[in-house]
N, C-alpha and C positions, 0 to 999 in steps of 0.2 A: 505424217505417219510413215512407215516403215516400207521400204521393198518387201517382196516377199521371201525371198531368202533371209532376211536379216528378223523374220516375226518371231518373237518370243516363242509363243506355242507351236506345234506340232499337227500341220493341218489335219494330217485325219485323224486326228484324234480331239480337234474342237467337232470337225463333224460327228465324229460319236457324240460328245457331249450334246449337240444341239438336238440330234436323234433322243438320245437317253432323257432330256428334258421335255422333250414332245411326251415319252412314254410318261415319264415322275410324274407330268400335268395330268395324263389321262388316268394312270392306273393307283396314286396315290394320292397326287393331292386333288385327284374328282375336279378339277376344273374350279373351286374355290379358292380362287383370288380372290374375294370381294367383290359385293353389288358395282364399288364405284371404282374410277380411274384415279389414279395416285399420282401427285404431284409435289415438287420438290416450293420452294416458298419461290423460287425464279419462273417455276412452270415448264419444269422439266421431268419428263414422266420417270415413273420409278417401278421397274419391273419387282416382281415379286421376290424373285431368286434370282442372280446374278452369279456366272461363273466363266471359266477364263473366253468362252465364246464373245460373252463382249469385251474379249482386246484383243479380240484376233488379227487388229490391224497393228498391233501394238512392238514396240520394238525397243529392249529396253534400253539401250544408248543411249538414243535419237529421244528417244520419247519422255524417259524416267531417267535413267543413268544415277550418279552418284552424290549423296549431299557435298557442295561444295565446289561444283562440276555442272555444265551447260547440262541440262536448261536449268537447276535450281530448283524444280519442284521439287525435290527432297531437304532442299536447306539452303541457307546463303552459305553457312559455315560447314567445313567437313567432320567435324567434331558436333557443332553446336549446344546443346546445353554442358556436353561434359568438359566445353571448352571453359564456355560462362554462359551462366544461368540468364534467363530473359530478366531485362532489370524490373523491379519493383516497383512501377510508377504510381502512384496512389494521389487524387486530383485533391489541391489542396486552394482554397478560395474562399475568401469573406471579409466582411466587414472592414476595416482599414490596416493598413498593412502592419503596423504593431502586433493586431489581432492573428492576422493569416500567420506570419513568423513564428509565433507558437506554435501552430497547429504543423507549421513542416518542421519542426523541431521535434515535435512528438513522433510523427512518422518515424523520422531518421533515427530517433532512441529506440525504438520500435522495430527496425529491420528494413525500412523502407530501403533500397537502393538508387533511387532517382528523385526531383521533383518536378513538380507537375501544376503548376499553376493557371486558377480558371480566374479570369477577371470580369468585374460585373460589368452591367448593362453599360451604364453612360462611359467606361473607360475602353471597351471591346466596340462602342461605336464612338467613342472621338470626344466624347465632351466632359467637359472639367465636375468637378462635384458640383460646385456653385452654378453651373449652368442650369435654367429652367427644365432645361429637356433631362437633364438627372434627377430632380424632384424623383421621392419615394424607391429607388432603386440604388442608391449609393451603397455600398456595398452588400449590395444583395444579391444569392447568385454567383459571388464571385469578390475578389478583394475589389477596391477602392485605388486605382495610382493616377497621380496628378503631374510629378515630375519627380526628376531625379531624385530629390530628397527619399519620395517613396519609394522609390524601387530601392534606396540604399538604407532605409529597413525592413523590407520587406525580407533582404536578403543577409540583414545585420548578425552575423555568428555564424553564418549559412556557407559550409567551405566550398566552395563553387568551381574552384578550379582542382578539388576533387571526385566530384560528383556532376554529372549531370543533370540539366535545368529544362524541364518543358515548359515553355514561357506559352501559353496558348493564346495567342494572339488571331482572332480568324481571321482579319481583314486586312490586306494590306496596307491601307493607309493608319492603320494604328501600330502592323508589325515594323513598318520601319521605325517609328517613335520610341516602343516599348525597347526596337533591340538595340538602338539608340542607349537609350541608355541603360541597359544590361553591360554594354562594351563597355560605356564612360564611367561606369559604377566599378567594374574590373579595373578598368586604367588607374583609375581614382586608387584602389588598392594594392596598385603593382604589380597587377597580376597579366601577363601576356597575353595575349589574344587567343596569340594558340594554344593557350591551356586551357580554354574553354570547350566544354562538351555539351550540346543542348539541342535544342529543336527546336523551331517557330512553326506555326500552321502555316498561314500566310498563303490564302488560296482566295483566289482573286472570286471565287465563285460564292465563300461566304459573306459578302458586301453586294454581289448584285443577281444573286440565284434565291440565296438561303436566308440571309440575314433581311431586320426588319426595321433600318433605322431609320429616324425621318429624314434624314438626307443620305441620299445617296451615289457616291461617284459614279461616273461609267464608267463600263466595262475596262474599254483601253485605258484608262487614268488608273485604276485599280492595277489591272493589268500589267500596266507599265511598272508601278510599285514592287507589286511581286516579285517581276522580276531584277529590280534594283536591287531589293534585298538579298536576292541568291548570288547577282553579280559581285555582288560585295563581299560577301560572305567568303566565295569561294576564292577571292584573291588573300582576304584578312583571317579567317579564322578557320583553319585548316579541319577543324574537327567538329565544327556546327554543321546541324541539319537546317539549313533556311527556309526549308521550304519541306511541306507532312502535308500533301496532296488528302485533302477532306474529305474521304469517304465516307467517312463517320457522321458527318451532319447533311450529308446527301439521302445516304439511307433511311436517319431521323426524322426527314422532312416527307422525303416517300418516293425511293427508289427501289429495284430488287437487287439480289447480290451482285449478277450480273450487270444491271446499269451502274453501281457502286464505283465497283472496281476498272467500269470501261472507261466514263466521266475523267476519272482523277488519270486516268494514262492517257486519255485523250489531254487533258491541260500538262501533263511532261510533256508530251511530243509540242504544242503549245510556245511551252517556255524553251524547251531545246532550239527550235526555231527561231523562236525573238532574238536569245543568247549568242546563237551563233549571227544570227545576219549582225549583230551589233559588234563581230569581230572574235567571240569565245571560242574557245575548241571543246568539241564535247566531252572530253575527258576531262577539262578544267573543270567544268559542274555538277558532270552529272553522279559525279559518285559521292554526291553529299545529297543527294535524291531523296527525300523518304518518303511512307505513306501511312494512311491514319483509318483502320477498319473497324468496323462497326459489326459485330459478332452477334446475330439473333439466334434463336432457340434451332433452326433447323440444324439438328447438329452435325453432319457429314457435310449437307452441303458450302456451309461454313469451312470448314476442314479444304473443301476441295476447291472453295474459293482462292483459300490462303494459295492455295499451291499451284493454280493456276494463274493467280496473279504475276506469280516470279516466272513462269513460261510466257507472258506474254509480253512481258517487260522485255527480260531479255532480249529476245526477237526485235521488240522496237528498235533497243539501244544499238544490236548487232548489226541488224539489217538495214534499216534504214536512217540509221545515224554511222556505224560503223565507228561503236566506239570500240576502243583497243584496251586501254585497260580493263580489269574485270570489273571494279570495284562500281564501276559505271552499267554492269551489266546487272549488279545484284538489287533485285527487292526486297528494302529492310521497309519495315511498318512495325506501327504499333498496334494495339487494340486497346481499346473500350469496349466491354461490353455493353448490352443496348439499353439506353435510357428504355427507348420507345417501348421496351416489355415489362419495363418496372410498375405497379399496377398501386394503387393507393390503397386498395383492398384487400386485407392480408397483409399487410406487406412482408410479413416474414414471409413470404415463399419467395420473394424476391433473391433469399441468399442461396435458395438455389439453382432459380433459375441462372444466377450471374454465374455461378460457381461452375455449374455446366458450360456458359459459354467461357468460362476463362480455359476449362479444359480445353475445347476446340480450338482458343489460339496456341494453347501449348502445342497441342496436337498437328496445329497448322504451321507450328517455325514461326513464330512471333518473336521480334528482338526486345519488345518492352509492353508491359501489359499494367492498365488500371483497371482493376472490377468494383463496378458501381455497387454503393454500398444500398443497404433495403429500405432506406427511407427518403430517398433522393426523389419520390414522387412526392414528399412534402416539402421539401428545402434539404438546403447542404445540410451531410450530414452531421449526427451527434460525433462525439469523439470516440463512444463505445461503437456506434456502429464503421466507424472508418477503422476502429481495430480490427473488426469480424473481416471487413472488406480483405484488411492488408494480413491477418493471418488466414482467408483463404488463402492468398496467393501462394505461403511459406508451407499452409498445409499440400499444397497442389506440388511445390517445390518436393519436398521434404520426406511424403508420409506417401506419397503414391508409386514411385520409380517409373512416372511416364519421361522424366528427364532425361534417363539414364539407360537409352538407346535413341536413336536419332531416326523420327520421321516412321513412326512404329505402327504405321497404317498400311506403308507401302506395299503392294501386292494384294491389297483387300481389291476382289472384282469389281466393286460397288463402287468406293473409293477411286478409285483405277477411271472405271466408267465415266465418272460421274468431273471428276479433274478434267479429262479428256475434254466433254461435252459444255464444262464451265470456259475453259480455254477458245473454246471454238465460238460460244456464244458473246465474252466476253469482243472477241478481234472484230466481229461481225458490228459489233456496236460500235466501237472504235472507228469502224472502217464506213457506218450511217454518218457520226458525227463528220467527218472526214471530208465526206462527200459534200455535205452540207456548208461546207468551208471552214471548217474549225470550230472549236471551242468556243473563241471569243466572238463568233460570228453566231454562232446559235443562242447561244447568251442574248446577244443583241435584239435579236428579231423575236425570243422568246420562245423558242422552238422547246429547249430546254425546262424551261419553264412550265411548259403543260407539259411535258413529258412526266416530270416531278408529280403534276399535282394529279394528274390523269390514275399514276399508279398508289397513288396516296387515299384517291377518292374508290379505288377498289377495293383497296385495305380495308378500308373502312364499313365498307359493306359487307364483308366476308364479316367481319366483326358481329356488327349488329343483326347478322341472318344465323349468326353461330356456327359458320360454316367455317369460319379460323377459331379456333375452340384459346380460351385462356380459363386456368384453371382460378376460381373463385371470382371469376368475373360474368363469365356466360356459360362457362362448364361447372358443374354442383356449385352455383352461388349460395354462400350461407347467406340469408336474410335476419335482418334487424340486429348483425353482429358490430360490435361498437369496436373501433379501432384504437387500440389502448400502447401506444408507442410515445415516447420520448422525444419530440419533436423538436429538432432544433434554433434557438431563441436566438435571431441576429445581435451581435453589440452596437450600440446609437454609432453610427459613422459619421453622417451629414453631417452634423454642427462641428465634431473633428477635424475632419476634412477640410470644409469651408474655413475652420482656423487658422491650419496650416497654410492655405491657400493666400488669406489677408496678409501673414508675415513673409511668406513665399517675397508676393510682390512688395514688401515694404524695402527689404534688405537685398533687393536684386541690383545690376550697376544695369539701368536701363538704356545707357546709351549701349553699349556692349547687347542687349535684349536684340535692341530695333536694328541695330547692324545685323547680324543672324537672320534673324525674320524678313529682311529687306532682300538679303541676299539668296535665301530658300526660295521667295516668291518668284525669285527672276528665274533663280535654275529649274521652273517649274514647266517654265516654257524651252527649255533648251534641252538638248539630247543626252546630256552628264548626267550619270547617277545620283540620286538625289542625296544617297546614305549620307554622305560625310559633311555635306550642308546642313542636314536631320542633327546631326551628331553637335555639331558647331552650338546649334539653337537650342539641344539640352544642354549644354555646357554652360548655356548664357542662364540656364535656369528657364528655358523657356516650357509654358505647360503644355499638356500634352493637348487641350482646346486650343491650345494658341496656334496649334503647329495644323492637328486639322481643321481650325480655322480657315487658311490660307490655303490647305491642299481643294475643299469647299468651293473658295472664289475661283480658285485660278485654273482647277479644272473643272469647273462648273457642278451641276448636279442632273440629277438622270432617274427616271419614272419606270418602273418597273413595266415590261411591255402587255399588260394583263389581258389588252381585247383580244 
């Protein structure tokens, strides 16, 4: 906060204001605030009225200043939407990748701007189609890929080195496989490295925080991946995102907005750490940074999330990395809005609750935005409903003009307050986990862990006591109302799949296979990046089981710490 010469407002004239608010409470509005105390969804109280008295510490340089300018809570960009518009990312995922290719072709004739790809269960945890542990889930949920072949239709028509690719990969021992062969799929079409623009998740924390597969790496084995892959990244492809720090399935699982956004800045500071002690300069990585938030109903404090997330970034990068270019100082994210509020009853109301939270990331300077479409609490959606999805977004773009001023909240008291107090709560977490020796050390011991499930198991209560009110669920439930939606009918994948998979290995050069795989296993124990060995073993057609097969053996497997 501010000196006091440099504070925005004019002291005696907040103290009138605090004066004239005593009176407003007594002589008009009678002392009627409400029976109860008001709280923000983080548990951050919410005065009645708010005016410039709370930012009397405020200073608008230091504090706010200008989009495009230290600290960033107004924008990354100085222009920003009327520069370019947040891109159109709309998630697209199913059945076997012939199937999915359609459906991101439709987007894209559609208006879509980006894609956005979710992969199902057995290939987002490592195993082939034909593996027992994929039984009943092969493209469900998500496409199907097995090896290069499928990712080179998945992507078949798909101009990819004019658009960019969100490949969601949560886990790191799958994101270096998948981007694996994303790259060799490009090379394969002569397309340079650096004309690629995309994102990976690739957050060591959805493999041993969030995710539920039956085998699971540890932490540092994970860990270490994640970071291979940014390492890589940032020498070979100058315009990928490697790494979308996963707010998003943090929050889904049961965090507040505050632990969200502290988590995912606690794992950059994390990786900046690894990266550099392994010889990087922070400006080599960190400006291909991004992050991944998760947008629920509380609409402001959403809003104030966005915008204190880039004040506290900053600060990390500045102060205690001292990085020098900017681009390392900016916080770009994307959003989703919340699964977790999509409700299976009704679900039409779902289009609007998404619809309201896609406003709060507009509102919050979001560089790319997917809004869940109203039926995604039954299965992926229809193709009518992922149009509603994707011409919200163009309605939101087009028909409202919150575009077309930048950051159009700024100087709201509330707003103001509330950014401030999110900022403050967030550094505070940061600075527990911190204490606690990191990331990857709270991870381990589980610390993290009941932290998640601790705020998950209060949710839950407020739920079922009616005290978090959801409308046709606990608040005016209609009863004996039949749900009469369009449900989306997966295509057979399994037997597909598994076909491909028999001629996969019929027509491979196997000695060319076991050379790859012989050599990945060894660089598994040594200190090299694993990426270009990864790279080698899809080139030999190696699948994407084969490859976490051997990450499995050789970095063992690890129990989630529950007692």
């Amino acid at each position: 906060m501010a000196n006091s010469e440099k504070k925005l407002f004019d002291q005696e004239m907040l103290q009138r204001i605090e004066a004239e608010k005593v009176r407003w409470n007594k002589e008009t509005l009678k002392g009627k605030a409400g029976e109860e105390n008001y709280y923000t969804e983080s548990g951050i109280p919410i005065d009645i009225l708010y005016t410039p008295a709370h930012l009397k510490e405020l200073d608008y340089f230091q504090d706010l200043g200008f989009p495009g300018e230290a600290p960033y809570v107004r924008g990354v960009y100085p222009n920003m939407y009327r520069g370019r518009l947040f891109t159109v990312r709309q998630l697209s995922g199913f059945g076997a990748p012939e199937d999915c290719n359609i459906r991101i072709k439709f987007l894209l004739d559609n208006g879509a701007t980006g894609v956005n790809i979710v992969f199902d269960l057995p290939t987002v945890r490592g195993y082939n189609s034909d593996d027992p542990e994929a039984e009943g889930n092969v493209g469900a949920c998500g496409v199907a890929i097995d090896s290069l072949e499928d990712m080179e239709a998945l992507f078949e028509g798909v101009p990819i080195d004019e658009i960019s690719s969100s490949v969601v990969t949560h886990m790191p021992s799958t994101t270096v496989v998948l981007m694996a062969m994303y790259t060799v799929m490009a090379e394969k079409r002569g397309i340079p490295l650096e004309k690629l623009s995309g994102t990976n998740q690739n957050d060591f924390l959805m493999e041993t925080t969030i995710g539920s597969a039956p085998e699971i790496l540890p932490p540092k084995a994970s860990f270490r991946l994640q970071c291979d892959a940014i390492e890589y990244a940032s020498k070979n492809l100058p315009r990928w995102n490697p790494v979308s720090y996963n707010g998003y399935n943090l929050r889904e699982a049961g965090t507040s907005a505050v632990q969200e956004v502290a988590i995912a800045i606690a794992n950059a500071i994390a990786t900046a750490e690894e990266l550099i002690r392994r010889g990087n300069k922070i400006d080599d990585f960190a400006k291909r940074m991004s992050f991944f938030w998760d947008l629920c109903n509380d609409f402001f404090e959403e809003i104030a999330k966005c915008r204190a997330s880039r004040i506290v970034f900053q600060e990390v990068m500045r102060d205690r990395f001292n990085a020098k270019d900017i681009k390392s100082q900016l916080m770009r994210f994307h959003v989703q809005t919340a699964g977790i509020t999509l409700t299976a009853v009704e679900p039409l109301n779902n289009i609007a609750r998404s619809a309201i939270q896609g406003l709060a990331a507009i509102l919050g300077g979001s560089q790319s935005l997917h809004i869940d479409s109203f039926d995604e609490a039954y299965s992926a959606p229809t193709e009518e409903a992922a149009l509603v999805s994707l011409r919200t977004q163009q309605i939101l773009q087009t028909e409202t003009n919150v575009v077309n001023t930048v950051d159009p909240l700024a100087g709201s008291y509330y707003v103001e307050t509330l950014t401030q107090e999110m900022a403050k709560l967030i550094r505070e977490y940061v600075a527990t986990i911190e204490a606690k020796g990191g990331l990857v050390a709270v991870t381990e011991n589980g610390w993290l862990h009941r932290e998640i499930s601790d705020f998950a198991y209060k949710q839950q209560k407020k739920i079922e006591s009616g005290e978090h009110k959801i409308v046709g669920v606990n608040y005016f439930p209609m009863e004996h109302k039949e749900t009469d939606i369009d449900v989306f009918r997966y295509p057979e994948t399994e037997g597909r799949q598994k076909e491909k998979l028999a001629q996969l290995r019929q027509k491979r050069d196997q000695g060319k296979l076991d050379k790859a795989l012989g050599i990945l296993r060894d660089k598994c124990h040594s200190d090299e990046n694993i990426m270009p060995y990864v790279k080698d073993a899809v080139e030999a057609l190696a699948t994407l089981g084969e490859i976490e097969e051997i990450f499995r053996e050789e970095f063992g497997l690890w129990q989630f710490p529950l007692a």
